[in-house]
N, C-alpha and C positions, 0 to 999 in steps of 0.2 A: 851810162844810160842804156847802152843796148845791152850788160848785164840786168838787170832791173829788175825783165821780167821773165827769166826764168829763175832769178832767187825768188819773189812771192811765188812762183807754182813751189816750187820746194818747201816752202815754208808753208803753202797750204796742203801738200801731199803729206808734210810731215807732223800736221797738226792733224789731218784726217785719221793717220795710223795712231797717233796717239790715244785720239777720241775713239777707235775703234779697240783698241785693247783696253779701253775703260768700259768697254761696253755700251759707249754713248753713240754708237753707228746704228743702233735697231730704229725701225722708223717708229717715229712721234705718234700716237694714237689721231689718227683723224676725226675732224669739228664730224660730229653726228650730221648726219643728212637730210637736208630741207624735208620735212612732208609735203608731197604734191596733195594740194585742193584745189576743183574747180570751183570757179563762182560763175554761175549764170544770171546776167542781166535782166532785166524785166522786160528793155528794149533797147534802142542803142542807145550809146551813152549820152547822156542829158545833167541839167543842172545836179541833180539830187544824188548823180552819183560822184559828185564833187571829190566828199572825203577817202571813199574808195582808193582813188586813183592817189591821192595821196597817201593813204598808205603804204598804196605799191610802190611808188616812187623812192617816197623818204624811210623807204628799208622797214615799215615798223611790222609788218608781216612775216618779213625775214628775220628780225629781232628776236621773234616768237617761235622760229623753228619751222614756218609754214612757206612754199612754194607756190606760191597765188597764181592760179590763170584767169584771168577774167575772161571772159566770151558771152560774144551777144547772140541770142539766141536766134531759128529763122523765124518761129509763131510766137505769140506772147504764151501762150500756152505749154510750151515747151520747159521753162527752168522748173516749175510743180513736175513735169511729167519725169523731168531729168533726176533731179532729184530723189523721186520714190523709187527708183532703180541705183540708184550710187550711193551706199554710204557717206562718199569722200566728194562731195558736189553738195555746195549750198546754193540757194538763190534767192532771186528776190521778184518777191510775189504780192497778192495782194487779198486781205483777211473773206474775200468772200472767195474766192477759188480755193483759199484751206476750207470751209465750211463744205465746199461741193466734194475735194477731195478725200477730206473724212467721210460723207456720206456714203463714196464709193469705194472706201474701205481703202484706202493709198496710205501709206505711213508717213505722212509729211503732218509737220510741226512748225509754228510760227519759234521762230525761239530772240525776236527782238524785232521792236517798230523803230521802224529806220524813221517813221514820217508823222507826227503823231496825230494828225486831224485831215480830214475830206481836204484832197487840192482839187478834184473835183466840183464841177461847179457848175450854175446857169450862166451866161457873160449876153451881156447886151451893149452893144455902144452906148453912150452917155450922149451920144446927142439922139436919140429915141426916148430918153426922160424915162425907158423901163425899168424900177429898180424891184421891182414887184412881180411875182407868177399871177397876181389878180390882171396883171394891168396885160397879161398876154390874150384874154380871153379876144377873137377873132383874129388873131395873128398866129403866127408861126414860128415853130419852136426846130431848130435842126439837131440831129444826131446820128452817134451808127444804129441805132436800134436794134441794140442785140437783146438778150430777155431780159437783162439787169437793165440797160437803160428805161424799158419798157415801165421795168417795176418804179424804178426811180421818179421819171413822170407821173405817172400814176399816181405817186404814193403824192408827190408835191402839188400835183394837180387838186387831188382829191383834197388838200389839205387849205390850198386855198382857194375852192369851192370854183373852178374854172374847168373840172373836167370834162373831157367832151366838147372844148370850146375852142382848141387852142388845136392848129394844124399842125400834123408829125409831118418831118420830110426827111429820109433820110439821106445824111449827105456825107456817109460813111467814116471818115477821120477826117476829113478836109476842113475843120470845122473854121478857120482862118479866112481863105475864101469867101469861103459860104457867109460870113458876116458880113467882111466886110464888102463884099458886092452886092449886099443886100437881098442874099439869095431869101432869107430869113431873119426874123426880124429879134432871133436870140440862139443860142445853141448849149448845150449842155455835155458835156464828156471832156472836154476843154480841161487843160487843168488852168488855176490860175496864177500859176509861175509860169508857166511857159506859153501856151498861146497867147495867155494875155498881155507878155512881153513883147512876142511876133506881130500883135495889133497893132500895142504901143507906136511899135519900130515902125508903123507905116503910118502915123500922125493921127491914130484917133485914141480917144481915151474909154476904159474900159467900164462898165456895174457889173459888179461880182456878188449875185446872190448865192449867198449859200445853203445848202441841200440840206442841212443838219437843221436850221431853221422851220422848214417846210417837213417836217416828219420823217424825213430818211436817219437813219441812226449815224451817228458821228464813225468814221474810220479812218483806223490806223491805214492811210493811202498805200503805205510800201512796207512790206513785213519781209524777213529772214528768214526763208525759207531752210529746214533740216531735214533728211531721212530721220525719223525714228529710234533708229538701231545706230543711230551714229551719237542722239542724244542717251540714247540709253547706257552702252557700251563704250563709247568714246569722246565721253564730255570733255577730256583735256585739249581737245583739237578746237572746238567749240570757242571753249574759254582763251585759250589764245588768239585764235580769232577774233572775237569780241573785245578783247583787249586791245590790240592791234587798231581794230575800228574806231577803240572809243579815240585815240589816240588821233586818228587820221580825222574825228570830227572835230576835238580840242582846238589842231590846229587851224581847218578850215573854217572853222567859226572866229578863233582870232586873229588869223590872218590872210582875210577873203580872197584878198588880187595876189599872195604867194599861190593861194591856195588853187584860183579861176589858174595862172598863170602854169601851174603844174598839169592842169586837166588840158588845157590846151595845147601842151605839149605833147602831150602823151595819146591828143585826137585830136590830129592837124587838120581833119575834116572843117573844124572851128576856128581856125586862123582866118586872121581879119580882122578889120577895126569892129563891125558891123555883127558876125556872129560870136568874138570875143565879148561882144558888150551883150549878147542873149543871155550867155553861161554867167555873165558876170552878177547881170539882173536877177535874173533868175534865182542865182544863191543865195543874194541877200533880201527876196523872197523868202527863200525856204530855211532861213536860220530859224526863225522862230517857231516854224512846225517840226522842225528835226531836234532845234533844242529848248522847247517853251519855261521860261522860268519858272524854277522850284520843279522841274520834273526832270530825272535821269534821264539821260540817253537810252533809248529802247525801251524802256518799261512800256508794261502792257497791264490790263486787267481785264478780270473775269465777268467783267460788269460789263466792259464793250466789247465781248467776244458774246455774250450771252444774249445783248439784245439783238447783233448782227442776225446772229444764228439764228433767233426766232422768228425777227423779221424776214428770213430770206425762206423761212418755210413756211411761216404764214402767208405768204406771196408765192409760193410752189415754186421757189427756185430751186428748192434742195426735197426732194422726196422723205424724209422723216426730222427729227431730232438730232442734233449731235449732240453730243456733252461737249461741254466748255472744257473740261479737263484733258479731253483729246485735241484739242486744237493749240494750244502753244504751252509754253512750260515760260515760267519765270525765273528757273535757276541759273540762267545767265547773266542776272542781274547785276548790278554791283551793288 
């Protein structure tokens, strides 16, 4: 027994030298190395970036050759501005900040809709009988009121003949609150997977009119933000990416509570019976807008980037024209 083991060292010494006069000592060519990408958030993490996190987790980023950092940004403003300065930085943004950023000449590209219709929305409790923007005429509407919400009421106001009738009060992002303490008797900028979850959660039921109704144009909520130069010169990073993604939605669409249970692990912030059950909500909300039957994952068209466009310059959000062709590319399609 106490011979034992230095016969295996001898027997591995003497298998070393052998391997080594066969030439089999040179070292093994090393696995090629990760590419580092950042991804910036749109804001911290929330239902919709469900699949994400499961990419990172379940390796399918790393399958594809790609070093994922996710990071949440400090301004929502930030992953567009991040972006048109880094090649190797995607994010995720939203189709009228591409419209503003073309205008101002930034080489950011949508290159896939994470989200494919307005989660944006009016929300009223259900026990105020409001399901209607006519029926707000002498009441009060909350919001942030920045120039896009401005135009947004505007356009839905004017559309159902209530303009000028109906009180702004701004109640910045808090828009939760603000309902249900009846600060306001509706709020708009809310999305309606998630605050209207957060209502839920506190025992009242929600009306969710939608804006696409009332004459705002229909939008892709969360878009894929790329450098230019990174779509143009380095599509193969792209496409694995997007590969990766579709992968990470496959699953979280088929298998929702692997998929909530993976995001929650990965942002303990949401441990708990109570905010596990938000993200949970929340996702199976947003299946049907991230993957509405008979339409691919991300696909995007020139026909809802065209009308954004024109309505956000017919409304002087945007100082001239863009072209549709400068705003996202479809070659990441499948």
């Amino acid at each position: 027994m106490i011979r034992s083991r230095p016969i295996r060292i001898l027997t591995a010494v003497s298998a070393a030298l052998i391997l080594s006069a066969c030439g089999a000592s040179r070292p093994q060519a090393s696995r090629p190395a990760l590419q580092p990408l950042t991804l910036w958030l749109d804001y911290t993490p929330w239902g919709a970036h469900v699949p994400l996190y499961v990419a990172q987790s379940r390796g399918y980023f790393r399958r594809q050759g790609l070093q994922v950092a996710i990071r949440v940004p400090a301004n929502l403003s930030d992953p567009l501005k991040l972006v048109a300065h880094d090649p190797h930085a995607l994010g995720i943004g939203y189709m009228s900040d591409v419209v503003t950023a073309e205008s101002q000449g930034l080489p950011v590209e949508s290159v896939a809709a994470l989200v494919q219709h307005h989660l944006n929305c009016i929300m009223t409790l259900r026990s105020s009988g409001i399901t209607s923007p006519r029926q707000l005429a002498g009441k009060s509407i909350g919001a942030a009121e920045t120039p896009a919400d401005n135009v947004i009421l505007n356009t839905v106001f004017k559309h159902a003949h209530v303009l000028g009738k109906v009180r702004r009060v701004n109640v910045s992002f808090d828009y939760v609150p603000a309902l249900l303490h009846h600060t306001v008797d509706a709020i708009e900028g809310g999305y309606q997977v998630w605050e209207r979850v957060q209502i839920e959660q506190q025992g009242q039921h929600v009306n969710v009119i939608q804006l696409q109704k009332w004459g705002v144009p229909d939008e892709y909520e969360l878009v894929l933000l790329a450098n230019r130069t990174a779509i143009s010169h380095d599509p193969s990073e792209l496409r694995r990416f997007m590969t990766a993604l579709r992968m990470g939605v496959r699953f979280a669409v088929g298998h929702p509570r692997r998929a909530v249970r993976i995001f929650v692990h990965d942002n303990p912030g949401y441990a708990g019976t109570r905010k596990q059950a938000l993200v949970s909500r929340s996702w199976h909300l947003l299946i049907p807008f991230v993957q509405p039957p008979g339409t691919p994952f991300g696909r995007q068209s020139a026909a809802r980037w065209a009308a954004l466009g024109g309505w956000m310059y017919r409304n002087h959000l945007v100082s001239k024209r863009v072209p549709v062709r400068a705003l996202f590319t479809g070659r990441f399609d499948t």
